[in-house]
N, C-alpha and C positions, 0 to 999 in steps of 0.2 A: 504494500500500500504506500502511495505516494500523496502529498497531502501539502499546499499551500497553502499560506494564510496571511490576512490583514486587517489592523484593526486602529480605532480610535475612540475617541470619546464618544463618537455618534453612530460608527457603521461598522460592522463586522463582517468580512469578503473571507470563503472558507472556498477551495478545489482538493477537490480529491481522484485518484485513481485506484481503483482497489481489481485484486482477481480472489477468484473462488477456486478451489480444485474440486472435485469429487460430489458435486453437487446431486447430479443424477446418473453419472456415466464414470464409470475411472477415468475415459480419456476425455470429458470436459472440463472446459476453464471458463467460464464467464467472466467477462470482465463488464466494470462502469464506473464512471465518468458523474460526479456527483458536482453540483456548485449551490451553495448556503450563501444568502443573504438578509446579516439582519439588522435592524434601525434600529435607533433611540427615540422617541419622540415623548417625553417627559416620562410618565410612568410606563406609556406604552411602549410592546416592541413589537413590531411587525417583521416577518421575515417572510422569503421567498426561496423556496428548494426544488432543484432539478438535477433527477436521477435518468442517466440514459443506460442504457445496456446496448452492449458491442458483444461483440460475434456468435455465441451460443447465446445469449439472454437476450433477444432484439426485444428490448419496449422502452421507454419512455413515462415517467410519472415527474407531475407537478404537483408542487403543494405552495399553500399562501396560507399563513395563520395570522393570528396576534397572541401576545402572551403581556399578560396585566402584571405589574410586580403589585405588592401589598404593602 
């Protein structure tokens, strides 16, 4: 797994590469391609996450939340 990152007082920028072995197959490896990002905006944080899958895993998922601190 390979994994870069950046951050500040207001934005958090997250890439990742990851493989799998033995998922379903001895001879598969899935691999994916993940990118995080999340905001500050006072209590709130919104973030935005996109997961792809390359060669044995073909799909693609999106997510958008928010998360409230207390």
């Amino acid at each position: 797994m390979s994994k870069l990152s950046y951050s500040n007082s207001l934005i958090k920028l997250s890439a990742e590469y990851g493989q799998y072995s033995g998922r379903e197959h001895v001879a598969d490896s899935p691999k994916s391609v993940k990118f995080r990002c999340d905001f500050k905006a006072g209590k709130f944080y919104p973030f935005l996450y996109v997961q792809h899958g390359l060669e044995d895993w073909p799909f693609t998922q999106f997510r958008a939340g928010l998360r409230f601190e207390l």
